[in-house]
MIFIFI-178362 format. One record per atom (N, C-alpha, C): z, y, x; residue in one letter. Coordinates in pm, whole numbers, padded with zeros to 5 digits, always signed. Example, Ala and Ser with C-alpha at 12.3 -4.5 7.8 and 13.67 -1.06 7.14 Angstrom:
<pts>
+00780-00569+01319a/+00780-00450+01230a/+00780-00330+01320a/+00708-00225+01285s/+00714-00106+01367s/+00787+00003+01290s/
</pts>
This chain:
<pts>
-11271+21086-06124x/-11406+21142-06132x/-11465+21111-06269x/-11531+21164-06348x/-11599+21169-06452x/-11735+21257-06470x/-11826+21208-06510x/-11921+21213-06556x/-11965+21187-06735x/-11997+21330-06782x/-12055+21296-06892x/-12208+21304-06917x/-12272+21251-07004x/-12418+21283-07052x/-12341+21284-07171x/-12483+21286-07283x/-12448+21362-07434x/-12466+21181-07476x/-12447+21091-07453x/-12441+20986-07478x/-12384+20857-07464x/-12402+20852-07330x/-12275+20765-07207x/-12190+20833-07148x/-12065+20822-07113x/-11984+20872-07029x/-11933+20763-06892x/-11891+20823-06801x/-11844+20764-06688x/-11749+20797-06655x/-11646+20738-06625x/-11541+20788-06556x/-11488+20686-06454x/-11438+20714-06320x/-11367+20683-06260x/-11204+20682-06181x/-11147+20632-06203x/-10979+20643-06129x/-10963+20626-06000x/-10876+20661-05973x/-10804+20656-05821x/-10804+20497-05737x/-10785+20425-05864x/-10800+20277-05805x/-10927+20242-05750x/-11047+20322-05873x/-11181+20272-05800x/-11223+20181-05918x/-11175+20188-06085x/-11185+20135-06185x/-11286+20239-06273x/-11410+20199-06259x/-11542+20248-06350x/-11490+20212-06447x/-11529+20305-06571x/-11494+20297-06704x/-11631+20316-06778x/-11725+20260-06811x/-11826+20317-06920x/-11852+20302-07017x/-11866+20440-07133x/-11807+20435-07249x/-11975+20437-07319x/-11992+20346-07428x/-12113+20391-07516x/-12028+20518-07620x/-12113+20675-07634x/-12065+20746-07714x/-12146+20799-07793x/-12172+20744-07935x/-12242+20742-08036x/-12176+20669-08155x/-12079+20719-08125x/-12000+20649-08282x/-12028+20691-08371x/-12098+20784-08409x/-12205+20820-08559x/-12270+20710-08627x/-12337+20654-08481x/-12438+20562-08531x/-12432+20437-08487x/-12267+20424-08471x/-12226+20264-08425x/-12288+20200-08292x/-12283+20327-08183x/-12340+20348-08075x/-12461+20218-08025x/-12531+20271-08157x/-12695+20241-08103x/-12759+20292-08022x/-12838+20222-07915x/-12895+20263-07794x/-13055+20316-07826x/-13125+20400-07801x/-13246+20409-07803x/-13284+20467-07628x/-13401+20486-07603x/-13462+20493-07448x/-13390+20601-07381x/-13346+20686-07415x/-13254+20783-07342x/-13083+20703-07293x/-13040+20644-07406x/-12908+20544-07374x/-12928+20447-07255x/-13051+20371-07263x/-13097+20276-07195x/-13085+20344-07046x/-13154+20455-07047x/-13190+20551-06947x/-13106+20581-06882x/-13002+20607-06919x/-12866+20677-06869x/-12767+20514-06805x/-12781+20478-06897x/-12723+20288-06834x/-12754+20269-06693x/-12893+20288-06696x/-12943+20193-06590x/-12907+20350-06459x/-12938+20452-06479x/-12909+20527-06357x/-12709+20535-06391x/-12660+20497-06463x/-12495+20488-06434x/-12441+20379-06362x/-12554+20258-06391x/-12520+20127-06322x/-12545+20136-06172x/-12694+20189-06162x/-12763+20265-06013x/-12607+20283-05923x/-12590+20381-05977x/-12448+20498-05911x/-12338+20430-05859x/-12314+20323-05970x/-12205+20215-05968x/-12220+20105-05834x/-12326+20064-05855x/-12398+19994-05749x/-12355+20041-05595x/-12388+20152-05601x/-12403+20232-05442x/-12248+20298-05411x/-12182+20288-05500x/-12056+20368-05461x/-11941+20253-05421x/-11879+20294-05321x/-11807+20200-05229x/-11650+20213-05280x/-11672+20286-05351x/-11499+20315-05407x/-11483+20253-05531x/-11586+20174-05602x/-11537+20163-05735x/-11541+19997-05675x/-11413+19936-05750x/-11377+19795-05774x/-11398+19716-05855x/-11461+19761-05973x/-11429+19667-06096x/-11521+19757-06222x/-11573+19729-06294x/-11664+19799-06360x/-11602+19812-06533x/-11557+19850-06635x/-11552+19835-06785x/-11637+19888-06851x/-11733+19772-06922x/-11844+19835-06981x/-11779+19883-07145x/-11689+19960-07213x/-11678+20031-07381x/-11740+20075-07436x/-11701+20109-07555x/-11763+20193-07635x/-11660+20255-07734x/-11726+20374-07751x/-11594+20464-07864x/-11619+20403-08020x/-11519+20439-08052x/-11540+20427-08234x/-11506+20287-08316x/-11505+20271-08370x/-11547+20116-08461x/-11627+20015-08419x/-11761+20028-08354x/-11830+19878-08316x/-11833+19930-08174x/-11871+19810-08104x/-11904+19842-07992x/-12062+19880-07934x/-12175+19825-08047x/-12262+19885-08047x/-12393+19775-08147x/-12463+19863-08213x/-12551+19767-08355x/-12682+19735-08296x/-12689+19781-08167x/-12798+19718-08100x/-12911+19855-08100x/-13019+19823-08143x/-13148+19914-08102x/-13134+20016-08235x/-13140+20142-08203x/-13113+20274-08290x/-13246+20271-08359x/-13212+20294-08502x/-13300+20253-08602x/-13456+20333-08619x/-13392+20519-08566x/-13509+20559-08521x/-13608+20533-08423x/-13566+20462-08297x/-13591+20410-08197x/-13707+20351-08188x/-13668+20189-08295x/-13747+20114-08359x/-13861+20166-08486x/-13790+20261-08514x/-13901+20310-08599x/-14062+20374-08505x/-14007+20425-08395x/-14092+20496-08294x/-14194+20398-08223x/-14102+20258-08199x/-14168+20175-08085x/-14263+20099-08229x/-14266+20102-08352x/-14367+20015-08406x/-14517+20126-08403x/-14512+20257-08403x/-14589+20278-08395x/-14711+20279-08255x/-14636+20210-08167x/-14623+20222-07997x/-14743+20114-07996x/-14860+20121-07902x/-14944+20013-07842x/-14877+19913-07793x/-14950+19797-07770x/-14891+19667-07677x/-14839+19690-07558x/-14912+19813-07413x/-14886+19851-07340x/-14778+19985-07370x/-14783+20036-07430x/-14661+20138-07438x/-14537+20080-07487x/-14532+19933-07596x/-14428+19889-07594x/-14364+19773-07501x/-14453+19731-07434x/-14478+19636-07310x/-14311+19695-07218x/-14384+19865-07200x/-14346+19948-07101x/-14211+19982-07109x/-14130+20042-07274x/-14068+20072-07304x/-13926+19908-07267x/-14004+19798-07349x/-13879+19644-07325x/-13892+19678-07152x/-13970+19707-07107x/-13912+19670-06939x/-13827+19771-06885x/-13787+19854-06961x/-13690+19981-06932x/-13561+19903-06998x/-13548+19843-07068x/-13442+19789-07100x/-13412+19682-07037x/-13550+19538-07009x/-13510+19420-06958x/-13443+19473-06787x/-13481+19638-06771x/-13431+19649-06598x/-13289+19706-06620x/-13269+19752-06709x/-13162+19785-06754x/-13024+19688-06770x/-13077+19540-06828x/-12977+19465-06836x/-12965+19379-06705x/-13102+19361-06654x/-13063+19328-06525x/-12978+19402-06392x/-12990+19502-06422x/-12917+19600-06349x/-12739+19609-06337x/-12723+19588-06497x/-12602+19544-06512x/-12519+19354-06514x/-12597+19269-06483x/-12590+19098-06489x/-12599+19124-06327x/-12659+19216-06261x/-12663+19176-06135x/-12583+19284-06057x/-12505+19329-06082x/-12437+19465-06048x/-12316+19405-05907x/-12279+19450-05771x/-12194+19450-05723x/-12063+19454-05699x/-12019+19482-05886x/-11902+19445-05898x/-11845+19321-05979x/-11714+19329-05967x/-11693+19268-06111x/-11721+19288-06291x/-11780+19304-06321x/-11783+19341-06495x/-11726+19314-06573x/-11661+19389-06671x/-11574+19340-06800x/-11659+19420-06910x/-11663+19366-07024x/-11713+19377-07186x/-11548+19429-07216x/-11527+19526-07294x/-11408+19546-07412x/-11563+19563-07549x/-11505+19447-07578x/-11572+19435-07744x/-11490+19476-07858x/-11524+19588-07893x/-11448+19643-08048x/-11536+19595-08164x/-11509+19554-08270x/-11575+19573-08413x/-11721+19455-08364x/-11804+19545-08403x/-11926+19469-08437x/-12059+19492-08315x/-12116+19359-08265x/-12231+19357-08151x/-12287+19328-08211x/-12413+19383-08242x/-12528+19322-08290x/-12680+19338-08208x/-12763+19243-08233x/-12907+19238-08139x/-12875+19263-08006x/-12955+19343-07942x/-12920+19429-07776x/-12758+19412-07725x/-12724+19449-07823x/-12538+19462-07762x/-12501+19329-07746x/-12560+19226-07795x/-12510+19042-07770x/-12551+19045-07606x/-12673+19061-07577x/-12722+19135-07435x/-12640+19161-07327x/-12628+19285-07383x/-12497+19341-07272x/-12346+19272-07270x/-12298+19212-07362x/-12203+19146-07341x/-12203+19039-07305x/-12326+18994-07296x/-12371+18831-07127x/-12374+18891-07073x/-12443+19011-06999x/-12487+18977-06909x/-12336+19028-06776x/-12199+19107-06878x/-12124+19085-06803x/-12026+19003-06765x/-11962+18973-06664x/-11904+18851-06595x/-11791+18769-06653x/-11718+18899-06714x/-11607+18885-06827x/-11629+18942-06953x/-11555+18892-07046x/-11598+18948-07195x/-11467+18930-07274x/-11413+19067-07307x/-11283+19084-07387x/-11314+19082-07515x/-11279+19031-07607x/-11277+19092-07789x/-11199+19054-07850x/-11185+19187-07936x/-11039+19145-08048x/-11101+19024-08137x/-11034+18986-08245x/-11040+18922-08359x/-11098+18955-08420x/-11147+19036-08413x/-11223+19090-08570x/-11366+19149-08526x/-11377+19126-08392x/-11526+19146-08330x/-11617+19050-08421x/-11727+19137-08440x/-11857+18979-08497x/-11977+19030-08430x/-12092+18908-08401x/-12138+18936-08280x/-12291+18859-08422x/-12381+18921-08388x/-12511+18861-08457x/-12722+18870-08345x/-12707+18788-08332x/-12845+18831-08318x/-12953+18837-08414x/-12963+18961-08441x/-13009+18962-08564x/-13187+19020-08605x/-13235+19014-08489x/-13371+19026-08463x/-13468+18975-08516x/-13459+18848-08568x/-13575+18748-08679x/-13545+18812-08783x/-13461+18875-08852x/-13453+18949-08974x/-13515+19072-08987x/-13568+19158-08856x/-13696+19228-08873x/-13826+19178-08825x/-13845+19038-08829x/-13947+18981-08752x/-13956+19007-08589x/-13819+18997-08543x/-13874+19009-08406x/-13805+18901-08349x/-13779+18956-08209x/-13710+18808-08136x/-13631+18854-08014x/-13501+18793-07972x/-13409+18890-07914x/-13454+18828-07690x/-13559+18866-07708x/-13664+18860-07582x/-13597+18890-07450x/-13541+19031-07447x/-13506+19063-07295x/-13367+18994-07257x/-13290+19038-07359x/-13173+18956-07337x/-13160+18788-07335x/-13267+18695-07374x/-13240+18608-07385x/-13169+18527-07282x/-13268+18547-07177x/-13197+18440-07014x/-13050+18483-07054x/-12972+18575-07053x/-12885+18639-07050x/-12790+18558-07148x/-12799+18552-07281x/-12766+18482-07390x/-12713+18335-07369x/-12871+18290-07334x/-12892+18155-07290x/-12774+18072-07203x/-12775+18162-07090x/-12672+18156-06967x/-12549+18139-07009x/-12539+18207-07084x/-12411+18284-07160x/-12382+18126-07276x/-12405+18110-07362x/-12361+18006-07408x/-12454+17891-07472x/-12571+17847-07365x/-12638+17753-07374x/-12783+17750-07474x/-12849+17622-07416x/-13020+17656-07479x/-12966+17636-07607x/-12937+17551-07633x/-12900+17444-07799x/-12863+17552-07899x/-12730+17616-07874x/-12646+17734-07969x/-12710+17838-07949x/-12802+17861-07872x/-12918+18028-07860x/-13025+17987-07945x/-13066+17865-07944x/-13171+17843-08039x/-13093+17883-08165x/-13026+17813-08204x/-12941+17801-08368x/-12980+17961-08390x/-12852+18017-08282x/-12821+18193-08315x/-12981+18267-08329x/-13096+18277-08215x/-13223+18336-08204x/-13291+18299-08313x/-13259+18149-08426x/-13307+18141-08550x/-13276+18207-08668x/-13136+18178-08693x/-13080+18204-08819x/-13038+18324-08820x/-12997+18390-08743x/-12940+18537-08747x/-12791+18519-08788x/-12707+18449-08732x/-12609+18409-08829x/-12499+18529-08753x/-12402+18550-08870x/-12291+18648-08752x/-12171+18550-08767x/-12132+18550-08637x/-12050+18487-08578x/-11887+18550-08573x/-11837+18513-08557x/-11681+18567-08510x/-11640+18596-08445x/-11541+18618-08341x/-11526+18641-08212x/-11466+18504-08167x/-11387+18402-08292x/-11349+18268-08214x/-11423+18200-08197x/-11546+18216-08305x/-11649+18112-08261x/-11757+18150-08106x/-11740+18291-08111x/-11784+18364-07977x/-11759+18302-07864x/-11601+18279-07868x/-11512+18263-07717x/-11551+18067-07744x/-11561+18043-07802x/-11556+17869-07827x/-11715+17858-07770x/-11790+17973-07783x/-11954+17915-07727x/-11933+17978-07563x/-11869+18056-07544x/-11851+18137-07374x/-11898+18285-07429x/-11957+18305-07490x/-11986+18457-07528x/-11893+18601-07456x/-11786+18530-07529x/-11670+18576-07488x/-11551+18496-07381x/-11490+18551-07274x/-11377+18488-07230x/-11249+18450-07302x/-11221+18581-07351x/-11117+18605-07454x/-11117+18654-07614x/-11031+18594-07684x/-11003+18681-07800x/-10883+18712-07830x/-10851+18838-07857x/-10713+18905-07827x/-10733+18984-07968x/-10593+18995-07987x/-10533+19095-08159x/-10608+19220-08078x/-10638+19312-08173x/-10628+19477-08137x/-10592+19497-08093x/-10459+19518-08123x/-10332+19569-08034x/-10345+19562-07854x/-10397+19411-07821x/-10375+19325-07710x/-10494+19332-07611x/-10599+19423-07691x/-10729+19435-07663x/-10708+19458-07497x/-10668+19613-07485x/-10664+19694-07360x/-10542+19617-07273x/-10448+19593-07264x/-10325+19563-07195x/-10432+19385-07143x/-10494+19332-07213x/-10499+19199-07122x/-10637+19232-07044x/-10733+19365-07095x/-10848+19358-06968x/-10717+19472-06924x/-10620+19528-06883x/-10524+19558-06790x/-10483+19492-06673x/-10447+19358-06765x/-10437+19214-06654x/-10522+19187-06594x/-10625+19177-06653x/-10741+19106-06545x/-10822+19224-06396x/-10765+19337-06486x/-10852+19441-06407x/-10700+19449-06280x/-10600+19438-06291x/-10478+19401-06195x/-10501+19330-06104x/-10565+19250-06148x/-10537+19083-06098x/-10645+19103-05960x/-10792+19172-06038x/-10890+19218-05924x/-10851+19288-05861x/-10776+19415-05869x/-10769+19437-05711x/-10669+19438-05673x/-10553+19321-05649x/-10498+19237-05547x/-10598+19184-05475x/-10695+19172-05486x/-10805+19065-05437x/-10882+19189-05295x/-10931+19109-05188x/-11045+19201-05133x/-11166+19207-05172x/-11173+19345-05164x/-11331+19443-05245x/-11433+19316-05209x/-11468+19316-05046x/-11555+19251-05021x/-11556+19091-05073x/-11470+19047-05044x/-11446+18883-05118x/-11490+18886-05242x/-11415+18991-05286x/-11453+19001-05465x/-11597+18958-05481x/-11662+19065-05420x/-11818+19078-05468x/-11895+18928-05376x/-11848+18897-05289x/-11943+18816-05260x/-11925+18682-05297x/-11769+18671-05380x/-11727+18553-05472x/-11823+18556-05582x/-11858+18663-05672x/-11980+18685-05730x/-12112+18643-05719x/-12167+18651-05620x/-12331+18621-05567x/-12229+18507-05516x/-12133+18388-05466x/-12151+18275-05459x/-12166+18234-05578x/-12110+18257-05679x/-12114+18142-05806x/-12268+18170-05836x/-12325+18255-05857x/-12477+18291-05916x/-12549+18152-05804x/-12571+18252-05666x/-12623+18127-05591x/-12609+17985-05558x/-12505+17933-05601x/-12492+17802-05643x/-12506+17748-05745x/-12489+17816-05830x/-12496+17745-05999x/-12643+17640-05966x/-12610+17554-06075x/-12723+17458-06105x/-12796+17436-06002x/-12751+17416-05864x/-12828+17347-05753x/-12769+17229-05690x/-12837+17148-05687x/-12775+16959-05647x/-12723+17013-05511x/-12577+16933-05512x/-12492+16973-05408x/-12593+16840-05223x/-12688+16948-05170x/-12705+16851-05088x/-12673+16929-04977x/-12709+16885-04806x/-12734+16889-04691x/-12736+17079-04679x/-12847+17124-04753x/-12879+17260-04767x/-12749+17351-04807x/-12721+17312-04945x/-12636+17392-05016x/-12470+17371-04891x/-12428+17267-04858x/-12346+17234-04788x/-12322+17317-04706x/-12470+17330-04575x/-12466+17429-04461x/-12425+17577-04533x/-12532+17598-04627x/-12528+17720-04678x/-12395+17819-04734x/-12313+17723-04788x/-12170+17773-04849x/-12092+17744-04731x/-12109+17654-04623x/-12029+17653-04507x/-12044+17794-04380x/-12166+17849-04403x/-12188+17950-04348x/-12125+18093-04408x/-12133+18074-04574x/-12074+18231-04668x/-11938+18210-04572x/-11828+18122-04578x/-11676+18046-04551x/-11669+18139-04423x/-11744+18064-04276x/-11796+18120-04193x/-11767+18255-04125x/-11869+18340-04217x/-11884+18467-04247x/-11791+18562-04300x/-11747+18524-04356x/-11616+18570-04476x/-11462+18566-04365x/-11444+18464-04313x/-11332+18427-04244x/-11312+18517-04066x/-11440+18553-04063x/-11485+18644-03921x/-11497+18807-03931x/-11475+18825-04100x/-11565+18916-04148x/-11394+19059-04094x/-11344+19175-04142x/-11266+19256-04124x/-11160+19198-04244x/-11226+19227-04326x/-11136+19188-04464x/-11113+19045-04457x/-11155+18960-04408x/-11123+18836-04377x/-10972+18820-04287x/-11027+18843-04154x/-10922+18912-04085x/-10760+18904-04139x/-10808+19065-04185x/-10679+19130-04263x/-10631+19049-04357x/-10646+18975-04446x/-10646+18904-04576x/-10559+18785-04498x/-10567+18709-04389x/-10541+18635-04346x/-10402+18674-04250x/-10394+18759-04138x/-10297+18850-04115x/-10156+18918-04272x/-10219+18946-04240x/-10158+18974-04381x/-10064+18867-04455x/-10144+18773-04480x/-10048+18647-04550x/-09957+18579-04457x/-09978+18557-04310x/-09914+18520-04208x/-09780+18595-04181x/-09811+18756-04179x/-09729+18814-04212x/-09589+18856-04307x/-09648+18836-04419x/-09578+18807-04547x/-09606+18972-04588x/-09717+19042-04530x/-09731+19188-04640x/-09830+19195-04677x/-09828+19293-04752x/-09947+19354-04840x/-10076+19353-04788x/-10208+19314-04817x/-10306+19340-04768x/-10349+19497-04780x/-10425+19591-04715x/-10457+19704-04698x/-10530+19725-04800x/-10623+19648-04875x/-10660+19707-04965x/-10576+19708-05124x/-10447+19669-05122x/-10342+19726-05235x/-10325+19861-05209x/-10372+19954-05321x/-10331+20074-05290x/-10288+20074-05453x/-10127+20167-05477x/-10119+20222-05638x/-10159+20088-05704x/-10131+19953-05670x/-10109+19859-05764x/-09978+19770-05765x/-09868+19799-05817x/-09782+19713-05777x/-09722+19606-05903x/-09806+19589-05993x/-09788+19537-06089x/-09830+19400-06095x/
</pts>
């Protein structure tokens, strides 16, 4: 299945592997309110559809994207407090949309992230980039400040090194990327696609449902003191999960010594 707009594209496979492409390689697929726009109702779609497994957020061309499109910004300075108020919350729902999405997420990082695009590559779960990716937040260099994405950032590779980066504007590398968490991986060119291959493999051996609710466990546990509460609480997901169909099967299945039902067209 595929879906184009004159900006983002979508496509989907037989496996149930979302593909979404930023397509604006003119302009080093900078986003302005229509890109944003199209994100957040592609993520929407993604969200609600029961067939897709695994999400790839791309982009065509040379970078993977320079952040906020220069006309864009040219538009929003002339913008009131409330009209530009209005406009960041189309984006801050935007990235939340995608940090909180029902699937798994992968980043393929080509070339160069800059401002916004540091953003989107927290806020998904995994993050691929070649060697030669460089990643900048580079927002204090027009007097601004990289605001919506920050929690995102933050999360992503800590208060201490977000301060440094949200100061200096410094551009980074992709090893120094993967050394802060930015990134999971850094892979040659070449190696880019074949290892999110692997990982996107690896997910669906796994069950759909497990998948996703292995997801919202790590979120809902992070950074909470392991007491009495949290205990019951993850003893109940276990519970739930183990009673659940795909539980079931998943378990059958291994007793068995075959395939779980949801391997379809993966035998790699």
């Amino acid at each position: 299945m595929s879906n184009v707009t004159q900006h983002v594209e979508l496509d989907i496979d037989e496996q149930g592997v979302a593909r979404v492409s930023l397509n604006r390689p003119e302009v080093h697929n900078a986003f302005d309110e229509t890109v944003i726009q199209s994100l957040l109702d592609i993520f929407a779609s993604i969200n609600k559809n029961p067939d897709v497994r695994v999400m790839i957020l791309q982009a065509r061309g040379k970078s993977f994207s320079a952040g906020a499109d220069l006309n864009w910004m040219k538009k929003m300075a002339t913008y009131s407090f409330e009209e530009n108020k209005k406009d960041a919350g189309q984006l801050a729902q935007m990235l939340n949309a995608l940090y909180t999405l029902n699937k798994p997420t992968i980043a393929r990082v080509q070339g160069a992230a800059f401002g916004g695009a540091v953003g989107l590559v927290a806020c998904c779960d995994i993050a691929i980039g070649s060697k030669l990716s460089k990643f900048c937040l580079s927002e204090v260099k027009l007097g601004l400040v990289p605001a919506t994405i920050s929690p995102y950032v933050i999360g992503a590779i800590g208060l201490r090194e977000a301060k440094r980066l949200f100061m200096t504007a410094e551009v980074i590398s992709s090893r120094r990327a993967r050394r802060l968490g930015l990134l999971s991986e850094s892979v040659s060119e070449q190696d880019l696609d074949s290892t999110i291959e692997t990982i996107v493999n690896a997910i669906l051996k796994n069950g759909p449902y497990a998948v996703r609710q292995a997801k919202e466990l790590a979120s809902a546990v992070a950074n909470r003191p392991i007491d009495n509460a949290l205990m019951n609480e993850t003893s109940e997901v276990i519970a739930n999960i183990r009673v659940s169909a795909e539980g079931q099967e998943g378990l059958s299945a291994f007793l068995d010594k075959r395939k779980p039902t949801w391997i379809v067209n993966n035998d790699k």
